[in-house]
N, CA, C and O atoms as a DFTB+ gen file, in Angstrom:
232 C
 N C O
     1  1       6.772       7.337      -8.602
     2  2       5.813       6.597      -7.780
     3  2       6.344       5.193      -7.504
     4  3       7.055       4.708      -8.384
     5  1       6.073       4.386      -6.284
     6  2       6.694       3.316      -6.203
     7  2       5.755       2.154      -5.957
     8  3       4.829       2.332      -5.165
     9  1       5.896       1.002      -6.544
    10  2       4.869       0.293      -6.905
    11  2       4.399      -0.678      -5.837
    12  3       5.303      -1.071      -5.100
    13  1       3.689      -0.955      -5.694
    14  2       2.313      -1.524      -5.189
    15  2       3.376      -2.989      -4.352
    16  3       3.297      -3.328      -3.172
    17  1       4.360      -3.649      -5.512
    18  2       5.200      -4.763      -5.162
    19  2       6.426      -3.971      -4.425
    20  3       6.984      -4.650      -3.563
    21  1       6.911      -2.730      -4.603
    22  2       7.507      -2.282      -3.651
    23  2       7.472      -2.059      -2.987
    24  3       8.500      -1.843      -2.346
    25  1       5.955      -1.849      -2.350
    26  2       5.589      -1.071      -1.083
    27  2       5.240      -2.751      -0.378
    28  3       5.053      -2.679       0.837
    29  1       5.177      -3.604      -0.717
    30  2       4.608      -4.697      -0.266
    31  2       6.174      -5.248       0.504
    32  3       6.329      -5.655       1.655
    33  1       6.950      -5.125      -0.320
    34  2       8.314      -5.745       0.141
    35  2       8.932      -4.713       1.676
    36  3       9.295      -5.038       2.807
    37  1       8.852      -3.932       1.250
    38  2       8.866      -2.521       2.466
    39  2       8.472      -2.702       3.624
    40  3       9.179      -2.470       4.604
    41  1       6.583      -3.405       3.718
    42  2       5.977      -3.382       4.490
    43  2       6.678      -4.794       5.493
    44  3       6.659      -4.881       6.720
    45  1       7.221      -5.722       4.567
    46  2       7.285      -6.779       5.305
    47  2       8.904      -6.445       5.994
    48  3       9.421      -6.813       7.048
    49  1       9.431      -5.526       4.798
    50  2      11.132      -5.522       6.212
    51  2      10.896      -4.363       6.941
    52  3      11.644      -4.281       7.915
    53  1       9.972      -3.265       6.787
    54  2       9.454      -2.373       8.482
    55  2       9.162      -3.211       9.134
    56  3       9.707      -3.062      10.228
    57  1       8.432      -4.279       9.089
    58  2       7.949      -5.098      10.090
    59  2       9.239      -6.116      10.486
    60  3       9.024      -7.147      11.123
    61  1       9.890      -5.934      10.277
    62  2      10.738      -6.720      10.846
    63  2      11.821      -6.424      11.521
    64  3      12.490      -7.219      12.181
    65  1      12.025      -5.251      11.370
    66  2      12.382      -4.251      11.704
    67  2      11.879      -4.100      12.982
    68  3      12.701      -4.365      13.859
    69  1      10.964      -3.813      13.300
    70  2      10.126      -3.541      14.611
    71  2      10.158      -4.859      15.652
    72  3      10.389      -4.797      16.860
    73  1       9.810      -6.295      14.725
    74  2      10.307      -7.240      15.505
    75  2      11.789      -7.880      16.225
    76  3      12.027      -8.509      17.256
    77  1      12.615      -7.351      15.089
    78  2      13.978      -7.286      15.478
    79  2      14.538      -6.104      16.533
    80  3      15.458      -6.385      17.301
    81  1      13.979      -4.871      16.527
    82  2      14.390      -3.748      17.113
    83  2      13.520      -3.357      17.943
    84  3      13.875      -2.631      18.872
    85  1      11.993      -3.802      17.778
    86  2      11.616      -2.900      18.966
    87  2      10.680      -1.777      18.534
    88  3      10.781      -1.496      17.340
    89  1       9.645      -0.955      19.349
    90  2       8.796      -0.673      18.907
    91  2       9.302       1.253      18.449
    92  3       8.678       2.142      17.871
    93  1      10.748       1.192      19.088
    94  2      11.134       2.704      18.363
    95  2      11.221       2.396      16.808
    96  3      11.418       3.415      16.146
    97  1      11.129       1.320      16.135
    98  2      11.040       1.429      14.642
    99  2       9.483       1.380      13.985
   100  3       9.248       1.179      12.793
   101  1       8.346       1.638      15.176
   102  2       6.899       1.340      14.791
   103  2       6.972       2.456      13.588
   104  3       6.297       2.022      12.654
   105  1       7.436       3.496      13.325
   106  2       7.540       5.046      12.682
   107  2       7.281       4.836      11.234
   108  3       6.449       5.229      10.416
   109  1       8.586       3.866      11.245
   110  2       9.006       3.119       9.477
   111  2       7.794       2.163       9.601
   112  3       6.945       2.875       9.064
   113  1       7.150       1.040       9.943
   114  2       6.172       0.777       9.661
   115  2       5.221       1.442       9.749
   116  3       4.471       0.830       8.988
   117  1       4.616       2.328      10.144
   118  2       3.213       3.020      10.210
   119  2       3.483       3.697       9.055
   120  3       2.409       4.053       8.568
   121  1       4.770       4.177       8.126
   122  2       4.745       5.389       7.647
   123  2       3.990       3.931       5.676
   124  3       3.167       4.018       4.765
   125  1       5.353       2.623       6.320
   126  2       5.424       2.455       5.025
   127  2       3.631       1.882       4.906
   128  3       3.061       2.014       3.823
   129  1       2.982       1.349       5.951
   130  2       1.669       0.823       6.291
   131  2       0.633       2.275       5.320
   132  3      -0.235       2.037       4.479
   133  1       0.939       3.246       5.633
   134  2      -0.233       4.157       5.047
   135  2      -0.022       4.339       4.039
   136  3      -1.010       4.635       3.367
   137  1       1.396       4.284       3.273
   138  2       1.512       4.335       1.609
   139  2       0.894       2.965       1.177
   140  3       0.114       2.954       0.225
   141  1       1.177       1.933       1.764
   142  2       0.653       0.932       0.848
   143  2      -1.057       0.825       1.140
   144  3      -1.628       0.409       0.132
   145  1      -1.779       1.043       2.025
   146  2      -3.098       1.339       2.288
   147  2      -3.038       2.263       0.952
   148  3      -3.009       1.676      -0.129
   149  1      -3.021       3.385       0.974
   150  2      -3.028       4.218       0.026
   151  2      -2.574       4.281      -1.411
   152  3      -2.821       5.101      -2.294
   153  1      -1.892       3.263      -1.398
   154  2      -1.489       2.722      -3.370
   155  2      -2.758       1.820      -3.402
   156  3      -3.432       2.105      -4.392
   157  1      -3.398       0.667      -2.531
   158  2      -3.776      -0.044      -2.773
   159  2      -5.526       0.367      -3.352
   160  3      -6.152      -0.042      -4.330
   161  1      -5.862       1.243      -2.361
   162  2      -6.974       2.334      -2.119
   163  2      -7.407       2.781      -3.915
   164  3      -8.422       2.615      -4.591
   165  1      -6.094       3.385      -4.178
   166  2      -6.000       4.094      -5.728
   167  2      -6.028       3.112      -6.597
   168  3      -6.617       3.335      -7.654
   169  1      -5.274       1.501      -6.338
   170  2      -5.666       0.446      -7.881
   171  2      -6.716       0.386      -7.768
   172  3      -7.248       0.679      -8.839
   173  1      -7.696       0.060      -6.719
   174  2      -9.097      -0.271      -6.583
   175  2     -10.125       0.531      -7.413
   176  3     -11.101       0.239      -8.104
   177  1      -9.334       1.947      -6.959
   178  2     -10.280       2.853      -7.762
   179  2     -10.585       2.957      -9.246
   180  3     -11.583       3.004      -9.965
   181  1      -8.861       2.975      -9.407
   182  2      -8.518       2.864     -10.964
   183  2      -9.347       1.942     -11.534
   184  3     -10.130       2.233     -12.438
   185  1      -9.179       0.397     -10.874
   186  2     -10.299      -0.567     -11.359
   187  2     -11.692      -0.106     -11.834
   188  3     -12.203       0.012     -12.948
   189  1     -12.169       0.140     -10.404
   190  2     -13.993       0.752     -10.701
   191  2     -13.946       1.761     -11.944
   192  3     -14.598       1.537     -12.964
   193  1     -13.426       2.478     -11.846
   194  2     -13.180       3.803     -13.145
   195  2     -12.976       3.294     -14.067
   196  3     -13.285       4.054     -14.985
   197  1     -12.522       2.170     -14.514
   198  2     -12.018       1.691     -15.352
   199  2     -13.433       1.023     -16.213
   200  3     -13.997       1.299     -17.272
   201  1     -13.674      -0.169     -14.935
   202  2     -15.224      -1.101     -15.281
   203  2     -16.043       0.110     -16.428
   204  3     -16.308       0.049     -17.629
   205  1     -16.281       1.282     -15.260
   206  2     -17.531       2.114     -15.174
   207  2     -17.120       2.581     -16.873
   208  3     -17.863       2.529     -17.853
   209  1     -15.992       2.941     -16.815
   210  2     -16.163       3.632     -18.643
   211  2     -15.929       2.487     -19.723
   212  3     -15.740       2.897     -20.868
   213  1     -15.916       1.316     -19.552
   214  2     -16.189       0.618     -20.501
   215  2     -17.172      -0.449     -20.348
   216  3     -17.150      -1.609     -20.758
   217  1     -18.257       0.356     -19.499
   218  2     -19.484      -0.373     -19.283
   219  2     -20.380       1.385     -19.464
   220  3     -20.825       1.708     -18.363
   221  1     -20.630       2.275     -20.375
   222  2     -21.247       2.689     -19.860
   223  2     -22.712       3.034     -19.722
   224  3     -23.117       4.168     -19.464
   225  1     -23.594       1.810     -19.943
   226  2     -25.041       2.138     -19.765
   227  2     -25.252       0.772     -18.549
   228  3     -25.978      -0.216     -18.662
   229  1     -24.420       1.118     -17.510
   230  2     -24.382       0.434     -16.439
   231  2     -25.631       1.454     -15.577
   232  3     -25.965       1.178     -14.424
């Protein structure tokens, strides 16, 4: 799995990528854009799940 700071670093050279090259590289950003949506999605969760079982007469 690749981490949350990897996908962050990714996101910023797809994007630059696209600014340097042009919108035939939109691919590599959209692709690396939905993994990091989607790592970020899952810490959040992990969080709440987390709260919820060591709170539990919430």
């Amino acid at each position: 799995m690749v981490s949350i700071t990897d996908l962050r670093k990714a996101h910023y050279i797809s994007a630059k990528l696209v600014e340097k090259f042009g919108p035939d590289y939109l691919i590599f950003f959209e692709r690396v854009d939905k993994e990091l949506i989607e790592a970020e999605k899952k810490q959040d969760l992990m969080k709440v799940a987390l709260e919820i079982a060591n709170h539990p007469n919430n």
